[in-house]
N, C-alpha and C positions, 0 to 999 in steps of 0.2 A: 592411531586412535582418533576418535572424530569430536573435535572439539564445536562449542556453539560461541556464535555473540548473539548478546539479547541487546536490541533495540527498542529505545522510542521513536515514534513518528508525530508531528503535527501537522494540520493544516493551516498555514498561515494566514492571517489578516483576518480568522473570524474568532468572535467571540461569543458566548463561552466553549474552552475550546472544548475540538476535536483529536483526540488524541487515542493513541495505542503504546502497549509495548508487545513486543513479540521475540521468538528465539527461531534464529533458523540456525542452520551446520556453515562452519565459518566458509568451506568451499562452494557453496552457492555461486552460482555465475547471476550478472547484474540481469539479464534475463529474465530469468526464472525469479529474481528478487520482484522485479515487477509483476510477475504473477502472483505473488505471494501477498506487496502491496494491493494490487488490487482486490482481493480476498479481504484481507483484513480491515481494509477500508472501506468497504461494500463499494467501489466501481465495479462498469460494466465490461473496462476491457477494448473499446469503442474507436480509441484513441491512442494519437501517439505520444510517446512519452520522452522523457532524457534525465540522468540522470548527471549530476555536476558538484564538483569539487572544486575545493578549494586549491590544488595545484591550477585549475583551468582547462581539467581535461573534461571533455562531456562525452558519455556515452548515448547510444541510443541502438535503434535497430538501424541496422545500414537502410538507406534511401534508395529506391530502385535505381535513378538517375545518377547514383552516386555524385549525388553535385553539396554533398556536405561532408564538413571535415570530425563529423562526432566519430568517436571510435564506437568499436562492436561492442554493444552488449552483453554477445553471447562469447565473447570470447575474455572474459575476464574474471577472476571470483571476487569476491568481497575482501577475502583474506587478502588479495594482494594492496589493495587500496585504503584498508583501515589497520593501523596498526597499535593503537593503544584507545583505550577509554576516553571519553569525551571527543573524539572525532565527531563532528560534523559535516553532514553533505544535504545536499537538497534534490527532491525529485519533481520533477515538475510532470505535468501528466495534461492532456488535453490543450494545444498548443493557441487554438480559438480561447477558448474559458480560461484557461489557464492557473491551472489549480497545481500549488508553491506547495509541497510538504517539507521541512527540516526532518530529516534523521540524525539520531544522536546514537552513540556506541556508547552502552551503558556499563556492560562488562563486556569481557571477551574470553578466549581460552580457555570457556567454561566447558568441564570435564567429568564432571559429577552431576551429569542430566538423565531423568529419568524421563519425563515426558513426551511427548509427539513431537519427533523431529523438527517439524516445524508446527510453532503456537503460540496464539495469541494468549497474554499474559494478563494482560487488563486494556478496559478502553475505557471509554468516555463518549456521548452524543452520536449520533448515528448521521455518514457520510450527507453531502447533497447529492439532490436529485442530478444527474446525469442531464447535458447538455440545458444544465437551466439558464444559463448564461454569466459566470461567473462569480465573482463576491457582489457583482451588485444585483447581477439577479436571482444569488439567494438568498439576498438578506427584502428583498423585493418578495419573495414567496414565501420566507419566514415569516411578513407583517400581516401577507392575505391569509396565511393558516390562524391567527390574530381573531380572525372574523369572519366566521365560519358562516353564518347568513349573509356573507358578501357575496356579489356579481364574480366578484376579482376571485375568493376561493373556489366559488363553481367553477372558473376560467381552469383557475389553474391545475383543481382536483380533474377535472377535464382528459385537461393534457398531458399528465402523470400515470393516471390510470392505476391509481394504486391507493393504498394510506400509508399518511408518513407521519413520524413521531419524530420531531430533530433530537430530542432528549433519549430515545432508543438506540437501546448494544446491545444484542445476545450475543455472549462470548461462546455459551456452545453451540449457537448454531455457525460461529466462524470456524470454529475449531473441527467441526463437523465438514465443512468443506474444504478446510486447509486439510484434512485425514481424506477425503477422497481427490483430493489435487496429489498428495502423494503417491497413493496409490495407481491413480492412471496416467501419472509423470515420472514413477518411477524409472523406464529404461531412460531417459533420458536426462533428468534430473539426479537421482540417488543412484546408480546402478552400480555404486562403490559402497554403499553404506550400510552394516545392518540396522533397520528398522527397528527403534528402541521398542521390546517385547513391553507388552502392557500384562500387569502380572492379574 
């Protein structure tokens, strides 16, 4: 039977936070956990990532050069590395910018789940812009959105290319594509799993 742990995530060192909780299936490999992160956190995916424990072990994607001592990624599940409630690990994502999330293990061996294999449960504020250059340059782009008839917001709306709300979450539209990340990751991802039926 396929049991879930539901998580929190934060982003560290900004205020007010950024935050999520989610449920994925305990055998998850740290992999496909970061695709999963990246989903729920609205990144783009762009960068590399590692993910780190409190034994000292750090995963990530092997290095072409192999001239790093992180382990596989893809060769590990979650179950084996978290094993009771309140576990704490950290993922870190974009090695330039370098953007710190804590995960916490809220429950686990949960067993009586009815919803989407994997899903986002609640969040809070909506991710930063992607390569905007850290906590300090997005609390730097946080002040120009501040002032909307500024030089510095035209600057930056510019170079975005987009409209951003830092205080925006749609949780269904996460949930919307963490259901079609299942879907077209299924063989490789779930191909053990039946797919909790939506009644």
């Amino acid at each position: 039977m396929t049991k879930y742990i539901e998580l929190s995530i934060k982003l560290l060192d900004i205020q007010p936070e950024i935050t999520r909780t989610f449920v994925v299936p305990d055998f998850i490999t740290l992999d496909r956990l970061h695709d999963v992160l990246q989903i729920i956190m609205g990144w783009e995916g762009r960068h590399l990532y590692a993910f780190e424990f409190k034994n000292g072990q750090v995963y990530s994607e092997p290095f072409e050069d192999d001239s790093s001592d992180h382990l596989h990624a893809g060769e590990v599940r979650l179950s084996e590395l978290v094993k009771r409630r309140g576990t704490v690990f950290i993922y870190n994502y974009d090695f330039g910018d370098d953007w710190w999330h804590e995960l916490k293990v809220l429950d686990m061996n949960i067993k009586e789940y009815h919803g989407q294999s994997i899903m986002a449960l609640s969040g809070s504020r909506a991710c930063p812009p992607e390569d905007v250059g850290g906590i300090w340059g997005y609390n730097e782009f946080c002040e120009a959105l501040k002032k909307p008839r500024s030089q510095q917001y035209r600057e930056k709306m510019e170079w975005l290319g987009y409209k951003y709300d830092p205080e925006a979450f749609d949780i269904n539209k996460v949930n919307g594509k963490l259901a079609y990340y299942i879907l077209w990751t299924r063989p490789r991802l779930l191909p053990w799993i039946d797919i909790v039926k939506e009644d």
